[in-house]
Backbone as CSV, one residue per row, in Angstrom:
resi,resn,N_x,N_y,N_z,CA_x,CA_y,CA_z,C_x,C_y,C_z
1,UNK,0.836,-1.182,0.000,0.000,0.000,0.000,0.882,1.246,0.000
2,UNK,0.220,2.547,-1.199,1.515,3.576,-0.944,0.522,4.468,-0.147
3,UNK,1.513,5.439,0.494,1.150,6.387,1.223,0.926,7.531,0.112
4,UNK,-0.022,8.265,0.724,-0.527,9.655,-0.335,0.720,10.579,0.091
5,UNK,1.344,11.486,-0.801,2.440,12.481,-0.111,1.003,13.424,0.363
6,UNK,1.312,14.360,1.889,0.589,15.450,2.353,1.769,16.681,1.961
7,UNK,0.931,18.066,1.768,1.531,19.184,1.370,0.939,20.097,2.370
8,UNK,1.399,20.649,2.655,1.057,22.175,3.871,1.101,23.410,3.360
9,UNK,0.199,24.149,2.376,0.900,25.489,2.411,0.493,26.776,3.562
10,UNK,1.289,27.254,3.553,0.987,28.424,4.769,0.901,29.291,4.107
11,UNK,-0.125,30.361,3.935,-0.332,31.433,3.530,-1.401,31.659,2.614
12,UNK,-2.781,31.834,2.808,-3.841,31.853,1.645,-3.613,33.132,0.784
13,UNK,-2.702,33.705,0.603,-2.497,34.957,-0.170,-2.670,34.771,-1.458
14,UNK,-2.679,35.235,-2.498,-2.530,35.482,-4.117,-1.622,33.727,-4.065
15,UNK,-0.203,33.911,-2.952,1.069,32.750,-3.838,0.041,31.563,-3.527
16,UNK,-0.100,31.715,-2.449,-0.882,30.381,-1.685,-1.776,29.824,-1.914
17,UNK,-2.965,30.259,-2.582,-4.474,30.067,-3.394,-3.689,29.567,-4.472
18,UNK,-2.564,29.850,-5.661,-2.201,29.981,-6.542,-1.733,28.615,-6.453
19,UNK,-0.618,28.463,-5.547,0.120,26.871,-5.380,-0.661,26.059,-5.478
20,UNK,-1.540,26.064,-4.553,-2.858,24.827,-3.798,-3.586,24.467,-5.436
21,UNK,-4.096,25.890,-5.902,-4.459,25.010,-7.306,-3.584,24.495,-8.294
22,UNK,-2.476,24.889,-8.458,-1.297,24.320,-9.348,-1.410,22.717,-8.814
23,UNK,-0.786,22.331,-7.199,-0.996,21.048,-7.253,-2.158,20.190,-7.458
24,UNK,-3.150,20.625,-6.810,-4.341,20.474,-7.121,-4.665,19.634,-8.312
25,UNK,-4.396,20.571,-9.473,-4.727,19.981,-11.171,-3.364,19.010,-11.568
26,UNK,-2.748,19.710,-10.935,-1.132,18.647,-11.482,-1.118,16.990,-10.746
27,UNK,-1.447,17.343,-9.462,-1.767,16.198,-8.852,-2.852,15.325,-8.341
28,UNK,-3.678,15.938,-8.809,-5.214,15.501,-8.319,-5.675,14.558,-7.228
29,UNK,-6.208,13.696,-7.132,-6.283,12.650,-5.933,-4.715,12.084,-5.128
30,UNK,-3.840,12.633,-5.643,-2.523,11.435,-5.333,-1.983,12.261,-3.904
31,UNK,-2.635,12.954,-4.063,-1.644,14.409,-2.712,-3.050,14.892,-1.740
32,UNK,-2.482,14.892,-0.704,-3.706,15.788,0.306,-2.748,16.958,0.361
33,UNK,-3.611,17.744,0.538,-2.855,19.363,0.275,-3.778,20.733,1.636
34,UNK,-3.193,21.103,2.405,-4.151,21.561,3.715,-3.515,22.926,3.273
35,UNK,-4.422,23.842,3.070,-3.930,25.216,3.079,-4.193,26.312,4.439
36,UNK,-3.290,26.432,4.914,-3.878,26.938,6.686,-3.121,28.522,5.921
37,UNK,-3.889,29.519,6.855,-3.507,30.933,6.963,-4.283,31.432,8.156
38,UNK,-4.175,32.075,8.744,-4.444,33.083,10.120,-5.797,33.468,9.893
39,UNK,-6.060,33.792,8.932,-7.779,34.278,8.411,-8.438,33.584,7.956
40,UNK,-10.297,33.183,8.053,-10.983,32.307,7.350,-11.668,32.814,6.083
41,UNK,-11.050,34.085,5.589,-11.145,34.591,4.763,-9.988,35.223,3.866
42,UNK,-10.873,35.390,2.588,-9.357,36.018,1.362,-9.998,37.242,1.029
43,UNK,-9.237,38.505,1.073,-9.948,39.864,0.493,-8.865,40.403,-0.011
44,UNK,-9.786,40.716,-1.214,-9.333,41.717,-1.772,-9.323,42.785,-2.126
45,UNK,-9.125,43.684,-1.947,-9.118,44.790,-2.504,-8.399,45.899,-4.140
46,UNK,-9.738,46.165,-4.875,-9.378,46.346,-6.167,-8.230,47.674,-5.976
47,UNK,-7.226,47.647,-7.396,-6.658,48.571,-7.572,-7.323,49.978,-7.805
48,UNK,-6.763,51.330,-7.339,-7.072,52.145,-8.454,-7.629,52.175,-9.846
49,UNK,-6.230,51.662,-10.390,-6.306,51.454,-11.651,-7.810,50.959,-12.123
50,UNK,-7.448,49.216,-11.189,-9.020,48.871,-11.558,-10.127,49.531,-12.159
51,UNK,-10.416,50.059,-10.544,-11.956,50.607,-10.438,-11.800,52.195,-11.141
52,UNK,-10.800,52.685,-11.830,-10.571,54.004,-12.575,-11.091,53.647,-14.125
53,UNK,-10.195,52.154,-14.457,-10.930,51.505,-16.151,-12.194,51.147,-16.290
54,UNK,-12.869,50.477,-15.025,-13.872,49.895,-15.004,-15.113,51.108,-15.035
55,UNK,-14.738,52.053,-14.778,-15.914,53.373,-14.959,-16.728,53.473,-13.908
56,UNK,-16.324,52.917,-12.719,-16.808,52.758,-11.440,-15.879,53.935,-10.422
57,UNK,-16.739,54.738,-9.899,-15.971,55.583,-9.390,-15.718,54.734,-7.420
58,UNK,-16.026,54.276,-7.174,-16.222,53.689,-5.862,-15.285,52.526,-5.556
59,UNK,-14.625,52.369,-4.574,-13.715,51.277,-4.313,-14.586,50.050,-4.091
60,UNK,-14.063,48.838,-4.765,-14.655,48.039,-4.955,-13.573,46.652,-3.259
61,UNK,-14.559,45.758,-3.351,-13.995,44.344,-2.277,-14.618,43.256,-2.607
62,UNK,-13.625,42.262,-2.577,-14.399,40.859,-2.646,-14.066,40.143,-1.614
63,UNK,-14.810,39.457,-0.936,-14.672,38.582,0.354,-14.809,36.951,0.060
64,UNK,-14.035,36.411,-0.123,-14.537,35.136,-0.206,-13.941,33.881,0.828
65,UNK,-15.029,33.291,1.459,-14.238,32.207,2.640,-13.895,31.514,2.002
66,UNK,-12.689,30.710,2.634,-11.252,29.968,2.697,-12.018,28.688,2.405
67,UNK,-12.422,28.837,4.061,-12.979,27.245,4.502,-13.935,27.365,6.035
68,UNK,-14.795,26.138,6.323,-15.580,26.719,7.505,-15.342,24.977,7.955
69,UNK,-16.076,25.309,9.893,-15.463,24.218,9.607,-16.897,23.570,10.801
């Protein structure tokens, strides 16, 4: 019987969301993969730039949970 490799990333930021799905699709069932960060949430907040192209004069946010448990 093989053992599944486990992966830990620390940090749900932009890198960390980013990794988790890279292995994710690269490795699919073969890896357990636990993404822990300090917050049960990811926010963001739009650029300037953004919300200056978008013709939206108002700062824009997106909130989206991590994980619940």
């Amino acid at each position: 019987m093989q053992t599944r490799a486990r992966v830990v990333v620390l940090g749900a930021g932009f890198g960390g969301l980013d990794l988790a799905t890279i292995l994710s699709e690269a490795f699919g069932d073969t890896i357990d993969i636990a993404l822990i960060d300090r917050s049960d949430a990811f926010i963001f907040g739009f650029s300037k730039l953004d919300t200056s192209c978008s013709g939206e004069g108002r700062r824009r946010m997106c909130v989206t949970t991590i994980a619940t448990s």
